[in-house]
N, CA, C and O atoms as CSV, one atom per row, in Angstrom:
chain,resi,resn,atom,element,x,y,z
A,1,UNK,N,N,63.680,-14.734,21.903
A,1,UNK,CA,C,64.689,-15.153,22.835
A,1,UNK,C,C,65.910,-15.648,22.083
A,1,UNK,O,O,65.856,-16.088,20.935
A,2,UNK,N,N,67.255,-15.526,22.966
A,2,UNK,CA,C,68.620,-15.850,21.992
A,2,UNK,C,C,68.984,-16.846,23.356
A,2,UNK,O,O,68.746,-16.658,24.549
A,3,UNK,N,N,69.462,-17.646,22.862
A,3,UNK,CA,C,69.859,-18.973,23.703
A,3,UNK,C,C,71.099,-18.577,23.929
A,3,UNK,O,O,71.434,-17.512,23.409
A,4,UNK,N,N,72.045,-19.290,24.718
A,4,UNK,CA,C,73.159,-19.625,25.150
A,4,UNK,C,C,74.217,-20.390,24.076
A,4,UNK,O,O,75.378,-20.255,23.690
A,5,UNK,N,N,73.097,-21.251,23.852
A,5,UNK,CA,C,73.800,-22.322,23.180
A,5,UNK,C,C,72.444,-22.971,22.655
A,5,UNK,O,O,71.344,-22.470,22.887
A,6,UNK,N,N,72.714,-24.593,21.636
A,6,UNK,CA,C,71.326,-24.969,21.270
A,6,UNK,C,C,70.575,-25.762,22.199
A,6,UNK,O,O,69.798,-26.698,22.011
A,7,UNK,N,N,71.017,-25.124,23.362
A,7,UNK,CA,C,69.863,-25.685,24.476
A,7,UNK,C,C,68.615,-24.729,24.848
A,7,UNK,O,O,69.139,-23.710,25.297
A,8,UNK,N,N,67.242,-24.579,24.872
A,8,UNK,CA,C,66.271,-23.951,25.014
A,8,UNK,C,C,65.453,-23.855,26.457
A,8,UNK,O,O,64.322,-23.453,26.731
A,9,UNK,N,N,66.473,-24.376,27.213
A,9,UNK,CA,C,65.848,-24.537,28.654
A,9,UNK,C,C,65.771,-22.863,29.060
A,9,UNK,O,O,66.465,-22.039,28.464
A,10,UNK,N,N,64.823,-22.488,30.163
A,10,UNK,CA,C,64.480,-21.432,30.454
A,10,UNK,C,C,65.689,-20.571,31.249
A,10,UNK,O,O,65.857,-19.358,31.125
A,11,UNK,N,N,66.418,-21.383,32.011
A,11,UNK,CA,C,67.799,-21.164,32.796
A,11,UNK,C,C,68.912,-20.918,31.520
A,11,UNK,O,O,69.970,-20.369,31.828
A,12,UNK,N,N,68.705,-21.300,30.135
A,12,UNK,CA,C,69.747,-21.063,29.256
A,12,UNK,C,C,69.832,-19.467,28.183
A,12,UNK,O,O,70.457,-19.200,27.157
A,13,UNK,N,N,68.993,-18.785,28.937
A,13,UNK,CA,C,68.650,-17.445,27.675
A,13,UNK,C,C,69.517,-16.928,27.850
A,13,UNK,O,O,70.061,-16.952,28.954
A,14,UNK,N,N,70.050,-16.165,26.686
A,14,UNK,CA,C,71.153,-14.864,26.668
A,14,UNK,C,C,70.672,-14.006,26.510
A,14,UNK,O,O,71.421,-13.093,26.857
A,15,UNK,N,N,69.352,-13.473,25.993
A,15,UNK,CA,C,68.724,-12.385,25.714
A,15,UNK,C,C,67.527,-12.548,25.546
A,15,UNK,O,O,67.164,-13.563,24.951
A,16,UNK,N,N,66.409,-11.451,26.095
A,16,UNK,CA,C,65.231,-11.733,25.982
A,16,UNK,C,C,64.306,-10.107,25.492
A,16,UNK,O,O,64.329,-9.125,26.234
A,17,UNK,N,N,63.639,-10.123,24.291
A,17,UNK,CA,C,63.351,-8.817,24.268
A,17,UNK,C,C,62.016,-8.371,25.334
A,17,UNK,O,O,61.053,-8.906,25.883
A,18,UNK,N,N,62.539,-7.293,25.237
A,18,UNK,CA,C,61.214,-6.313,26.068
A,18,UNK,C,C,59.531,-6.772,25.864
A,18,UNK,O,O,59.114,-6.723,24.707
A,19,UNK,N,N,58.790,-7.111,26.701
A,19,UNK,CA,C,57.573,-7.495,26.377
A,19,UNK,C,C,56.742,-6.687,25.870
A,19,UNK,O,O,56.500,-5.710,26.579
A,20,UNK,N,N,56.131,-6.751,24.735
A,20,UNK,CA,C,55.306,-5.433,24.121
A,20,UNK,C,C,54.580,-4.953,24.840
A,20,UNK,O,O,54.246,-5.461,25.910
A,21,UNK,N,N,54.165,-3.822,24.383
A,21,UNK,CA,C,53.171,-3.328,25.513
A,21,UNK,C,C,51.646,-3.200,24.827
A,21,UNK,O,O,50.544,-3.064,25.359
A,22,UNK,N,N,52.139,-3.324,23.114
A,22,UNK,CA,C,50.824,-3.550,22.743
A,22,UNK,C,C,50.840,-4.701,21.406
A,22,UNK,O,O,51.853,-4.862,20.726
A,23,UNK,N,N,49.603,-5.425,21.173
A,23,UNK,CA,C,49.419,-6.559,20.145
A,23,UNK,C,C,49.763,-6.255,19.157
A,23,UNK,O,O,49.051,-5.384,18.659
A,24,UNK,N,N,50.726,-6.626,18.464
A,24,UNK,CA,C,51.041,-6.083,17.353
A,24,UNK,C,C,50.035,-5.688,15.807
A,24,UNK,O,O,50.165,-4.952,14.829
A,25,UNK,N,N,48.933,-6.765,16.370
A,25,UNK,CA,C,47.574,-7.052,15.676
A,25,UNK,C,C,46.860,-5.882,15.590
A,25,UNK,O,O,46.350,-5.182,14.714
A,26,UNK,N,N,47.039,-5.903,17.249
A,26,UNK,CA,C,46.023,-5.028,17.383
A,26,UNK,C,C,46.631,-3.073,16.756
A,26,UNK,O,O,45.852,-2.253,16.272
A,27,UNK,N,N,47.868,-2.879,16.945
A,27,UNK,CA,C,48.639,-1.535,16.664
A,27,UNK,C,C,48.214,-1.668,14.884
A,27,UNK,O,O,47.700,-0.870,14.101
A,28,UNK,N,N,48.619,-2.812,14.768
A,28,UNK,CA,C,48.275,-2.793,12.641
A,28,UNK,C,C,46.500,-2.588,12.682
A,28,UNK,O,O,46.071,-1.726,11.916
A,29,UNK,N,N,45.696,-3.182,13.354
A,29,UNK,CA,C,44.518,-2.250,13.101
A,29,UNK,C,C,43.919,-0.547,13.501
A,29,UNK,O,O,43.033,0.093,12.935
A,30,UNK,N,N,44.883,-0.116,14.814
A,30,UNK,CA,C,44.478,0.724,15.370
A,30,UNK,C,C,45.081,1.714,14.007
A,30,UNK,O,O,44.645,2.862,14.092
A,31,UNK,N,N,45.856,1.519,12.963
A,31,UNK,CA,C,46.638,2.495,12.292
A,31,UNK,C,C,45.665,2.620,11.322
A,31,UNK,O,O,45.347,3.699,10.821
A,32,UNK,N,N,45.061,1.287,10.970
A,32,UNK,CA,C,44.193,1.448,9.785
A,32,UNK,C,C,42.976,2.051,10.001
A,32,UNK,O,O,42.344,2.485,9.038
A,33,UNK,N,N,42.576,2.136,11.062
A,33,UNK,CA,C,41.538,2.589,11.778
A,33,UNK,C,C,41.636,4.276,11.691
A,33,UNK,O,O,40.914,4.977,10.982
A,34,UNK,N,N,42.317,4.579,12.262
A,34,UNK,CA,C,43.047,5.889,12.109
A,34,UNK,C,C,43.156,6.317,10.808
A,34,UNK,O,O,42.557,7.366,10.571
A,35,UNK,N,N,43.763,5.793,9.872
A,35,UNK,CA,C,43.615,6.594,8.244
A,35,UNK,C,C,42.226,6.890,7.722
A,35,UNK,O,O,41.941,7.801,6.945
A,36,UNK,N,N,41.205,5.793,8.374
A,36,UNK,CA,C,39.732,5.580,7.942
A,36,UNK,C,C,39.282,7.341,8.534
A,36,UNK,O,O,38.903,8.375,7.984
A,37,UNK,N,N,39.566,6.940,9.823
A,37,UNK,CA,C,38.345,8.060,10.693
A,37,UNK,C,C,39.249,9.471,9.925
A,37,UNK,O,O,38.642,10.525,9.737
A,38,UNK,N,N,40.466,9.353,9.601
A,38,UNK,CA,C,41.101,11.105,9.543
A,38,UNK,C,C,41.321,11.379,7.849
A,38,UNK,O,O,42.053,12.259,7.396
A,39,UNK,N,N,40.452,10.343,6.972
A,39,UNK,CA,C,40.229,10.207,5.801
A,39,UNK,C,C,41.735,10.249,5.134
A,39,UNK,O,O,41.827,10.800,4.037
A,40,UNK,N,N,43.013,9.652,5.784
A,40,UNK,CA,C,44.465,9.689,5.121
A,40,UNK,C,C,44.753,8.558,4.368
A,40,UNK,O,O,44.153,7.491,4.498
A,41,UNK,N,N,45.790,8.795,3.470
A,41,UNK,CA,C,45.831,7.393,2.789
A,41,UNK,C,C,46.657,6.096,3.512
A,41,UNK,O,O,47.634,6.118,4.261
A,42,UNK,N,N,45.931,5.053,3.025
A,42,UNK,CA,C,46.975,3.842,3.927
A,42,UNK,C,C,46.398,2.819,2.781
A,42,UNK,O,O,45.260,2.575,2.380
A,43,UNK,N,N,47.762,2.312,2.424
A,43,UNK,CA,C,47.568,1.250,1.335
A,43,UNK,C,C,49.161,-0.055,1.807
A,43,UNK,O,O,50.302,0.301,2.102
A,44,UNK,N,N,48.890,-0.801,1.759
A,44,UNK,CA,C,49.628,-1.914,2.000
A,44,UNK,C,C,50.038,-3.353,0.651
A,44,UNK,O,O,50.412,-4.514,0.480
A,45,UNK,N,N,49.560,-1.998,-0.024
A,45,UNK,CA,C,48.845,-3.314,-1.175
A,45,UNK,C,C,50.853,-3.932,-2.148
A,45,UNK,O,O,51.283,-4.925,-2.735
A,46,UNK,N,N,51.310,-2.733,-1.782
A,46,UNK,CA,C,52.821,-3.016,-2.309
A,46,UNK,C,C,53.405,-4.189,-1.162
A,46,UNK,O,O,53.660,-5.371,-1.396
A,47,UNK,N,N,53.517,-3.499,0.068
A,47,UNK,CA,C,54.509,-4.319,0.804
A,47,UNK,C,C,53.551,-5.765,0.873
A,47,UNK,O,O,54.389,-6.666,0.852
A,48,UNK,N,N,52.617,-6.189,0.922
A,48,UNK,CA,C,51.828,-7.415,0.921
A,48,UNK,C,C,52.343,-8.087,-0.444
A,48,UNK,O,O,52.698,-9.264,-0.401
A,49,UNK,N,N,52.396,-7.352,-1.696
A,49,UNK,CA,C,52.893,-8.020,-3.093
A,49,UNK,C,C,54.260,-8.453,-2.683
A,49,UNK,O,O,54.529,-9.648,-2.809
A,50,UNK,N,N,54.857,-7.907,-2.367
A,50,UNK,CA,C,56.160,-8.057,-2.261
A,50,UNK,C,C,56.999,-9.216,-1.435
A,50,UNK,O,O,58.065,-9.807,-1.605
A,51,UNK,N,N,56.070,-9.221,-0.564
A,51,UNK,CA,C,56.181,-10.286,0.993
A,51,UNK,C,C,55.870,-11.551,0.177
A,51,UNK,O,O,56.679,-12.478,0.134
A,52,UNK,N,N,54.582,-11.586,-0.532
A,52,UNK,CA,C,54.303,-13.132,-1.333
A,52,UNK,C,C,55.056,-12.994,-1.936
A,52,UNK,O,O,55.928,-13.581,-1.295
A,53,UNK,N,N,55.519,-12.646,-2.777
A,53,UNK,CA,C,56.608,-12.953,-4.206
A,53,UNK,C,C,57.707,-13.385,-3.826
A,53,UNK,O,O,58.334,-14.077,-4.629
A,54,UNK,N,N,58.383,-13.075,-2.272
A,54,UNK,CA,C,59.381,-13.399,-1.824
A,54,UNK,C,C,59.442,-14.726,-1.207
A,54,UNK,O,O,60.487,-15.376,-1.216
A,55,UNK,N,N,58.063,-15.268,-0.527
A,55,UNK,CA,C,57.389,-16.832,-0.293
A,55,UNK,C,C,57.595,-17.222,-1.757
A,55,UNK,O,O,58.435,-18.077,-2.034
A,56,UNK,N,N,56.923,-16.678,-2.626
A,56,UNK,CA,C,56.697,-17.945,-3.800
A,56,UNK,C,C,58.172,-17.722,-4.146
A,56,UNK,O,O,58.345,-18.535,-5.053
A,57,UNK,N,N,59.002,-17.269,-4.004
A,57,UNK,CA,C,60.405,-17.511,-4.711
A,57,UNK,C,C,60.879,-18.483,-3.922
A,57,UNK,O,O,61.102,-19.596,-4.398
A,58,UNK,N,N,61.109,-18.192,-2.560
A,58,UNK,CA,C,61.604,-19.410,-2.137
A,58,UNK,C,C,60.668,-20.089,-1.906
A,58,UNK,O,O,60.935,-20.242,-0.714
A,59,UNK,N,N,59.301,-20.933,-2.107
A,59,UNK,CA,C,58.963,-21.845,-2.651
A,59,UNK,C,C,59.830,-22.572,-3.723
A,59,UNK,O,O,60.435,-23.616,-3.481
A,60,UNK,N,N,59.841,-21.903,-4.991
A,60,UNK,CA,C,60.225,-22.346,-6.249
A,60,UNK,C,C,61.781,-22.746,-5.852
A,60,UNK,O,O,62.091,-23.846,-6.309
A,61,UNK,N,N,62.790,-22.109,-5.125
A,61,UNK,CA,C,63.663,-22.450,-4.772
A,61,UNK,C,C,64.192,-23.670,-4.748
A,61,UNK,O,O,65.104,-24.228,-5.358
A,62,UNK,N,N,63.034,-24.129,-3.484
A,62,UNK,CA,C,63.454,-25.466,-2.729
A,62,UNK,C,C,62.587,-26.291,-3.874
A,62,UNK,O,O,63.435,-27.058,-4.331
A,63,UNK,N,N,61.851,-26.441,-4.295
A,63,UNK,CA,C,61.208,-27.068,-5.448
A,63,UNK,C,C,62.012,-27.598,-6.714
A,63,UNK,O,O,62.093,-28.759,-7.116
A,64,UNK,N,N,62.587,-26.444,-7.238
A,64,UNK,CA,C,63.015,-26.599,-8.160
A,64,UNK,C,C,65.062,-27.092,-7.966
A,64,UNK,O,O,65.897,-27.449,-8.797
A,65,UNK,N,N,65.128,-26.840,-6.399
A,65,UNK,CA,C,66.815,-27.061,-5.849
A,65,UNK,C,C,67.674,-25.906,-6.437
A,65,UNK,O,O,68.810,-26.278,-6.731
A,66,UNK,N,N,67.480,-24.948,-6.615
A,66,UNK,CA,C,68.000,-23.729,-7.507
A,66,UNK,C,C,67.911,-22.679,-6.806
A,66,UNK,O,O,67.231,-22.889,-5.802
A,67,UNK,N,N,68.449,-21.213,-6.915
A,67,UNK,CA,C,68.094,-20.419,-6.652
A,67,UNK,C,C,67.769,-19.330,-7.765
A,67,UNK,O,O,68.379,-18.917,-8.751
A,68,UNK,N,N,66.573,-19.055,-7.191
A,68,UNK,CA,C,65.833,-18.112,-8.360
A,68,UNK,C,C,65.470,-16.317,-8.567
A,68,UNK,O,O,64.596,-15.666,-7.994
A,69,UNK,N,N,66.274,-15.951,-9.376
A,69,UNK,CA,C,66.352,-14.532,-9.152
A,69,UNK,C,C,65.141,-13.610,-9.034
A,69,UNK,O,O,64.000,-14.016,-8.815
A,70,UNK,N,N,65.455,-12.462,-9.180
A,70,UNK,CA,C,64.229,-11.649,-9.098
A,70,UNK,C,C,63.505,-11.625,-10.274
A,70,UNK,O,O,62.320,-11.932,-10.397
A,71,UNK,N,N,64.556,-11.102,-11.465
A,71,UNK,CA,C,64.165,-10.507,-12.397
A,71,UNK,C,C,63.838,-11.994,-13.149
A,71,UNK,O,O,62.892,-11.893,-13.930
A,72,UNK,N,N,64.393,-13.275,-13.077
A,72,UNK,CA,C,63.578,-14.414,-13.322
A,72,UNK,C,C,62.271,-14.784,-12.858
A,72,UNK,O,O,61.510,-15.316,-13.667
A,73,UNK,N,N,61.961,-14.618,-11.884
A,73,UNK,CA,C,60.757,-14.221,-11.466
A,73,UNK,C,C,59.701,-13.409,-12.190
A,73,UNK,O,O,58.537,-13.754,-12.393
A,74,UNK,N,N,60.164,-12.519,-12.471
A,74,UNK,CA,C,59.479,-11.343,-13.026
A,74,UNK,C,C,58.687,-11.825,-14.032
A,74,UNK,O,O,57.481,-11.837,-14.276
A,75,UNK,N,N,60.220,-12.428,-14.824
A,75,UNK,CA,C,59.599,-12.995,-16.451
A,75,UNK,C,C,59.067,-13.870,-16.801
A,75,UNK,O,O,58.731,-14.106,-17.961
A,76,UNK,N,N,58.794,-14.880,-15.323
A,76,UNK,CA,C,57.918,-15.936,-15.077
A,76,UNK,C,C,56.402,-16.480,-16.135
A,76,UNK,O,O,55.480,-15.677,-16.275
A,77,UNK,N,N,56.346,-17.645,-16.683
A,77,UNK,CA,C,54.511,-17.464,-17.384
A,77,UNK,C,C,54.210,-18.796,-16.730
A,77,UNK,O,O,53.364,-19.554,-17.204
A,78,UNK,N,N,54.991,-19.113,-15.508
A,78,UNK,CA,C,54.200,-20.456,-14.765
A,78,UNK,C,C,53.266,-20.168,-14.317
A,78,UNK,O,O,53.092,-19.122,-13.691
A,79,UNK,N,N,52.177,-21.292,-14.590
A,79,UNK,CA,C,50.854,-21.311,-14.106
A,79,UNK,C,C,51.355,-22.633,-12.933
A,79,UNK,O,O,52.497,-23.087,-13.012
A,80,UNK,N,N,50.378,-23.148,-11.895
A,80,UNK,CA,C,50.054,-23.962,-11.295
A,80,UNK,C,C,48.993,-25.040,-12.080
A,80,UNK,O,O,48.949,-26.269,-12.137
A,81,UNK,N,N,48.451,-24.326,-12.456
A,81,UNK,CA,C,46.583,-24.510,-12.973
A,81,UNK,C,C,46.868,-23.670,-14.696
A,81,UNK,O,O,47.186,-22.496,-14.880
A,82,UNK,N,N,46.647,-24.632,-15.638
A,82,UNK,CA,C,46.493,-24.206,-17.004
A,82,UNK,C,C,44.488,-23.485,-16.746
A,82,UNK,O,O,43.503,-23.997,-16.214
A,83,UNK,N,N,44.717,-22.126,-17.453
A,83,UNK,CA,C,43.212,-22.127,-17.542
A,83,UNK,C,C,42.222,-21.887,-15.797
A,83,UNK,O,O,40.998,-21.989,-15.879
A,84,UNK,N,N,42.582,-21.714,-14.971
A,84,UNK,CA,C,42.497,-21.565,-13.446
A,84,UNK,C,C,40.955,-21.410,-13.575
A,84,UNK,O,O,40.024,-22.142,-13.243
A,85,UNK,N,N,41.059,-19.488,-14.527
A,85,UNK,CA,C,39.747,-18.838,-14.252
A,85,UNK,C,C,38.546,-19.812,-15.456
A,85,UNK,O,O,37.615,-19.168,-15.939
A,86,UNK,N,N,38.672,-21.040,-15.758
A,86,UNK,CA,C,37.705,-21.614,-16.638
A,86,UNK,C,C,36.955,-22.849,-15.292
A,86,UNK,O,O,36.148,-23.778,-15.261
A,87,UNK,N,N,37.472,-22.412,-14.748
A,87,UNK,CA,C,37.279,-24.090,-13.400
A,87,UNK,C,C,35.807,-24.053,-12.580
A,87,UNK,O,O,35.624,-23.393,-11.557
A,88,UNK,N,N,35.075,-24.664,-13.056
A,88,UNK,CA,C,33.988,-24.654,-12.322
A,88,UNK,C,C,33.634,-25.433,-10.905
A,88,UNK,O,O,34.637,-25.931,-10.393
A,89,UNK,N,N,32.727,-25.582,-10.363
A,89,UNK,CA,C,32.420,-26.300,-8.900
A,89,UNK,C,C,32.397,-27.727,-9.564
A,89,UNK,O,O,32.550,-28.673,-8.792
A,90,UNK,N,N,32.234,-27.981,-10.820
A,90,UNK,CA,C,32.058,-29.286,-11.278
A,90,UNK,C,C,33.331,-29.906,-12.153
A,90,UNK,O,O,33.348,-30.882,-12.902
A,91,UNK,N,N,34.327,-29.034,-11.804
A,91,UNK,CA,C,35.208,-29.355,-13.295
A,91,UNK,C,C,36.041,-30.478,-11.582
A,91,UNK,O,O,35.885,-30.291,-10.375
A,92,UNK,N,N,36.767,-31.424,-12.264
A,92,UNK,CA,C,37.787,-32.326,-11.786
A,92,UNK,C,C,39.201,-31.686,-11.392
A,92,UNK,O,O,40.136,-31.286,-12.085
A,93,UNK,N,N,39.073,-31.722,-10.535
A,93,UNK,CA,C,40.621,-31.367,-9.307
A,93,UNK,C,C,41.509,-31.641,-10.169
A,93,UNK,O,O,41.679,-32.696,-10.779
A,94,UNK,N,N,42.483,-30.002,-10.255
A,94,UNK,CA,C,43.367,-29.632,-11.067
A,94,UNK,C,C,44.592,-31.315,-11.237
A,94,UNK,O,O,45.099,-31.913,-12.185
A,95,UNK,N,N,44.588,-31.463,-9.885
A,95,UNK,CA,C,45.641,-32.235,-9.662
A,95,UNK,C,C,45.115,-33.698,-8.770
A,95,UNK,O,O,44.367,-33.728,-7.793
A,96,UNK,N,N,45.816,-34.912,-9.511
A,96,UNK,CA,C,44.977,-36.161,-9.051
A,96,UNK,C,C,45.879,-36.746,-8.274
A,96,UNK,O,O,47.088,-36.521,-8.322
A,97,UNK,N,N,45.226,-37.655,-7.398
A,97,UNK,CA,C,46.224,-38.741,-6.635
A,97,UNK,C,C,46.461,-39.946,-7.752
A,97,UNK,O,O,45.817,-40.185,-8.774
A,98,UNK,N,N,47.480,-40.539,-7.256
A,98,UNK,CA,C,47.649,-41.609,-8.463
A,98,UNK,C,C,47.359,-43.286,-7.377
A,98,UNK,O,O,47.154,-43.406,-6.170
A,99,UNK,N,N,47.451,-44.147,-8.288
A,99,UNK,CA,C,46.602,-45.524,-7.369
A,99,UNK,C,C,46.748,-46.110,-5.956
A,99,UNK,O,O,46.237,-47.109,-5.451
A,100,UNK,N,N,47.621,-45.165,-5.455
A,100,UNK,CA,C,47.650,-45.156,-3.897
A,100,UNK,C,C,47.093,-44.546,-3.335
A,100,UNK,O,O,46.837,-44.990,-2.216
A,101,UNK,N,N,46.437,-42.923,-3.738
A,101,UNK,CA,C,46.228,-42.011,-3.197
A,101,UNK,C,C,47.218,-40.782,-2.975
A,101,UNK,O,O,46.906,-39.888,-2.189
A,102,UNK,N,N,48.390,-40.753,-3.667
A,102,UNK,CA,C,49.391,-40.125,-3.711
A,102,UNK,C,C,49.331,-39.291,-4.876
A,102,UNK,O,O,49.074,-39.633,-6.030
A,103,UNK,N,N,49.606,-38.137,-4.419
A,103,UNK,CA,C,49.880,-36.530,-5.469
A,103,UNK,C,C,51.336,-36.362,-5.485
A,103,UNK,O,O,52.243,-36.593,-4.685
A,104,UNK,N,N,51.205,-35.632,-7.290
A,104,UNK,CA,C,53.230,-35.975,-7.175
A,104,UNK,C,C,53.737,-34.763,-6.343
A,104,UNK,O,O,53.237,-33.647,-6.204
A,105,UNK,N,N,54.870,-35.301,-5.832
A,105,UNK,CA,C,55.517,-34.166,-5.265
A,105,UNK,C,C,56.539,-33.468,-6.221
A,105,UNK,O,O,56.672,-33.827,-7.391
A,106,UNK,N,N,57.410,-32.226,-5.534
A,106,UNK,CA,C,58.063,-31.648,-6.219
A,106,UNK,C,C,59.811,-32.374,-6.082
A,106,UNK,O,O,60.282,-32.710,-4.995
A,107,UNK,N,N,60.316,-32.460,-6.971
A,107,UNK,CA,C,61.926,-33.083,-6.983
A,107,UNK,C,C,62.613,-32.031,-7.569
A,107,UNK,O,O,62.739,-31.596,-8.713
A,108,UNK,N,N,63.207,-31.614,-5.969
A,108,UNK,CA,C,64.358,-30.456,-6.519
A,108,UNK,C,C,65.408,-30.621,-7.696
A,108,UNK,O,O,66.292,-31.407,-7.356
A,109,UNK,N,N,65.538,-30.247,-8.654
A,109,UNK,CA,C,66.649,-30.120,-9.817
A,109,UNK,C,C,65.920,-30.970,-10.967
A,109,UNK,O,O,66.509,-31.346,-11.979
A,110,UNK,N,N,64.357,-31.269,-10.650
A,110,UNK,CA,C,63.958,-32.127,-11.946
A,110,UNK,C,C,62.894,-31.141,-12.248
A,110,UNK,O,O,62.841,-30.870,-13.447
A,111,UNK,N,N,61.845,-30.394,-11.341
A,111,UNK,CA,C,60.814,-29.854,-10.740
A,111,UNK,C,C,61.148,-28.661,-11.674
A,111,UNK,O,O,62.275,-28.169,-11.719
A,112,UNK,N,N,59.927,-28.153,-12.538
A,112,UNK,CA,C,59.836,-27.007,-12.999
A,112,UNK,C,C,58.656,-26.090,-12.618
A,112,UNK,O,O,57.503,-26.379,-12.938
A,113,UNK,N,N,58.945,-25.082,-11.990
A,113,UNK,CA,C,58.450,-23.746,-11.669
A,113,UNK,C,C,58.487,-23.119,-11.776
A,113,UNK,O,O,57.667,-22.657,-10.983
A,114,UNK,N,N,59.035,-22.097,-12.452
A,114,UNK,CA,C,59.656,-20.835,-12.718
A,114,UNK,C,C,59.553,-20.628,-13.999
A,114,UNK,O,O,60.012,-19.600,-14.497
């Protein structure tokens, strides 16, 4: 819906799109369904990479108060977690609260991510 103005009352719409006629859920499975039974290829595995990388950038963005390119991205060797795949069910939580119960947060323009 497109408002009028920044009022959201139901009497204030300027535009309203067409109601689907089908779940959008449900059309993204009926397709995958379809490549299965007619043995065609269907891979998503790019546009799904692509969609996160574009979250974790602007993550790092607002984190870090910067804006962060692609190809900086690219050349990225930030970990979250030093060592991730060594972490057992017994090893101690990557990240601790400190004597309040408080985990640090991120401070844009001090905050390194990238």
């Amino acid at each position: 819906m497109i408002f009028k103005d920044q009022h959201t009352e139901r009497d204030n719409v300027a535009w309203r799109p067409e109601k689907e006629t089908v779940n959008p859920w449900q059309a993204e499975w009926d397709v995958l369904l379809s490549a299965i039974r007619n043995d065609k290829p269907h891979n998503e595995v790019r546009r799904a990479a692509l969609s996160n990388l574009g979250a974790i950038m602007g993550r790092a963005a607002v984190h870090m108060g910067r804006v962060i390119t692609w190809d900086e991205m690219m050349a990225s060797k930030f970990q979250f977690c030093a060592d991730v795949g060594k972490l057992t069910a017994s090893s101690p939580a990557p990240v601790q609260a400190d004597a309040q119960g408080r985990y640090p947060a991120p401070v844009p323009g001090a905050w390194v991510e990238v």
